[in-house]
GUTOR-993632 format. One record per residue (C-alpha): residue in three letters; x, y, z. Coordinates in Angstrom, 2 decimals, decimal comma. Each point is the difference from the previous one (the first is absolute). Last residue first. Layout:
BEGIN
- ala; X; Y; Z;
...
! end
This chain:
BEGIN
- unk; 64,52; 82,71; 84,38;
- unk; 0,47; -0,54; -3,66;
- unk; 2,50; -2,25; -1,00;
- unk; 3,24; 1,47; -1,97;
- unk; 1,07; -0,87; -3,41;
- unk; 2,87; -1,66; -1,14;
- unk; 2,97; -0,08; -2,43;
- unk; 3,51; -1,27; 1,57;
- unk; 2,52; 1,18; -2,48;
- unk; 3,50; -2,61; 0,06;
- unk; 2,49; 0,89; -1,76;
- unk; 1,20; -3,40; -3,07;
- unk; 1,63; 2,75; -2,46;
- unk; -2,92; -0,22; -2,53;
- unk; -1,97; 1,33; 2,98;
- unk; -2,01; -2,92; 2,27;
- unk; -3,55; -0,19; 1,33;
- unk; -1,23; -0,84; 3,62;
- unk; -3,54; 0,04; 0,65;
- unk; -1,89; 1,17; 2,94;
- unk; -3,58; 0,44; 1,59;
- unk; 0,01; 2,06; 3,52;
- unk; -0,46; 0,78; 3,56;
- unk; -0,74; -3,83; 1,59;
- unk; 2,60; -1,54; -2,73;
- unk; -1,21; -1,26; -3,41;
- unk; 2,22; -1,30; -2,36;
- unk; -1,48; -0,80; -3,60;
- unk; 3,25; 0,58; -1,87;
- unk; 4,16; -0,88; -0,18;
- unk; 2,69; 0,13; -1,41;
- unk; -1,69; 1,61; -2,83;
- unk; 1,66; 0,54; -3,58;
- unk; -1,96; 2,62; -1,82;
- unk; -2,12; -1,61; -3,32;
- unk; -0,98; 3,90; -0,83;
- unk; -3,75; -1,81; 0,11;
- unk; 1,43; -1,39; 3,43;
- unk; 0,66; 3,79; 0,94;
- unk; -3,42; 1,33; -0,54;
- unk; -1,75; -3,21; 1,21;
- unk; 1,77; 0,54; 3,19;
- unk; -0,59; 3,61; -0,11;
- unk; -3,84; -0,21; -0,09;
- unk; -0,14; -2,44; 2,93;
- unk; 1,71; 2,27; 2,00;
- unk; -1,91; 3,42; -1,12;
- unk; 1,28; 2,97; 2,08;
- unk; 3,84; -1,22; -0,31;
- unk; 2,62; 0,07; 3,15;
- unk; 3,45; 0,02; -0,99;
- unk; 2,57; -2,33; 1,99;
- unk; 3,45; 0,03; -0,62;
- unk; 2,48; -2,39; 0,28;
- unk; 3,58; -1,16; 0,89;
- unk; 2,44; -2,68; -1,32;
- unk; -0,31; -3,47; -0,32;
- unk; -1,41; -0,02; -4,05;
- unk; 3,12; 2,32; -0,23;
- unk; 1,29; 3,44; -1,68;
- unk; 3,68; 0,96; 1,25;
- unk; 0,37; 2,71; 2,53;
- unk; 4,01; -0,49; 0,52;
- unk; 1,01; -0,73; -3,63;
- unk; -1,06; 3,84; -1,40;
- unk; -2,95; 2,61; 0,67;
- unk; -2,57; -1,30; -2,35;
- unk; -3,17; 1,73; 1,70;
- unk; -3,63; -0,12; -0,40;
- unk; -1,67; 2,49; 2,41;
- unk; -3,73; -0,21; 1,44;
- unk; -0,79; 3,39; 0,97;
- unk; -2,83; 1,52; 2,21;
- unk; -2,65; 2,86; -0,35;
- unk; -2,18; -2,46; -1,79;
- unk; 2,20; -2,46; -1,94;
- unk; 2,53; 1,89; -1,75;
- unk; 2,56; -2,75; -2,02;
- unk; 3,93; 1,29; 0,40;
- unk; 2,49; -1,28; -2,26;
- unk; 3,39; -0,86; 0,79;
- unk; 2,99; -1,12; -2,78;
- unk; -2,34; 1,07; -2,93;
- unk; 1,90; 2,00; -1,38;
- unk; 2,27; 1,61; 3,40;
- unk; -3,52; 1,29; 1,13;
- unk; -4,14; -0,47; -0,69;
- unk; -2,65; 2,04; 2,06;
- unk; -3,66; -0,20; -0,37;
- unk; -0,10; -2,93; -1,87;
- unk; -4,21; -1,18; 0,26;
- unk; -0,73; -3,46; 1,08;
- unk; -2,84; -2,45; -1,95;
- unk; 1,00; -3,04; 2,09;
- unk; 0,28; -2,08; -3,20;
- unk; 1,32; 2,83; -2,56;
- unk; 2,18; 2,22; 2,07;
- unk; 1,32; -2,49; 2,73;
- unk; 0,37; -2,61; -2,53;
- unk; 1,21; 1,87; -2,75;
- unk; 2,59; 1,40; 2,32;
- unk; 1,57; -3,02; 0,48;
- unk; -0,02; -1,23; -3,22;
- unk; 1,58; 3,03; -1,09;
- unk; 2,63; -0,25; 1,93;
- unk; 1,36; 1,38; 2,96;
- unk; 1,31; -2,84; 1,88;
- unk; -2,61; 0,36; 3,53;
- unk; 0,16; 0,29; 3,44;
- unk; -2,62; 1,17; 1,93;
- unk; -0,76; 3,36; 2,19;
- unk; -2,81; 1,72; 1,27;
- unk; 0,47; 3,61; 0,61;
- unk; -2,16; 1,78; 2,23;
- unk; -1,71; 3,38; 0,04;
- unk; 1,63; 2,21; 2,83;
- unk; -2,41; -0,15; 2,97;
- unk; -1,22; 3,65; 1,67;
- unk; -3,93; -0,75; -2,01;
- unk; -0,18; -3,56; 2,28;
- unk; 0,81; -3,24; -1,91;
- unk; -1,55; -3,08; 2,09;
- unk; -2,77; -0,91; -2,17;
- unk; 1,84; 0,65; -3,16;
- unk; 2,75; -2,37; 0,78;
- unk; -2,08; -2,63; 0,98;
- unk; 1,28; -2,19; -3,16;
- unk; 1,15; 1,75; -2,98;
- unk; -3,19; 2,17; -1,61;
- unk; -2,80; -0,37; -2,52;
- unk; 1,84; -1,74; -2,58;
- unk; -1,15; 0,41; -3,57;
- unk; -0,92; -3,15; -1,71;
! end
């Protein structure tokens, strides 16, 4: 289920932006990065302090998994990030064959189609895919 890009951020890049770092907490562990290697299909492109934060390259963007201490713990309340698929209905299926945890599925706004899945550590990652115009 490769993503095809975080949420607007590729519409409203221009060629003078620096590429942008999106950033979740996460414990490190295997589990963890089973789940954002093996279910969301993501590629390492940059891995530091073993295993302590590693970097995902979506596009020309980052999504960053980071265990930096007590202060940014991981949380089911915390923040998100949204990463726009081509093929919504495809992904779904992909990730409830991987039996991911959703908090949620089958909303529809007036732009898009979303469902909310969960890492091992509880992080929210809004999946959706954008209407057509």
């Amino acid at each position: 289920m490769p993503p095809k890009r975080p949420l607007k951020r590729q519409q409203e890049k221009n060629e003078s932006e620096e590429d942008c770092i999106y950033w979740s907490p996460g414990n490190g562990h295997k589990t963890c990065t089973r789940f954002y290697e093996g279910v969301l299909g993501l590629k390492v492109s940059g891995e530091f302090g073993e295993g302590v934060w590693i970097e995902y390259e979506i596009g020309p963007d980052t999504l960053a998994i980071g265990s930096v201490g007590d202060q940014w713990k991981p949380s089911e309340d915390g923040t998100s990030v949204a990463i726009e698929v081509e093929n919504f209905d495809a992904a779904i299926k992909s990730l409830k064959q991987a039996n991911a945890r959703f908090a949620a599925e089958g909303i529809e706004s007036p732009v898009c189609w979303m469902a909310v899945v969960q890492d091992p550590d509880g992080n929210k990652i809004i999946i959706h895919k954008l209407k057509k115009a």
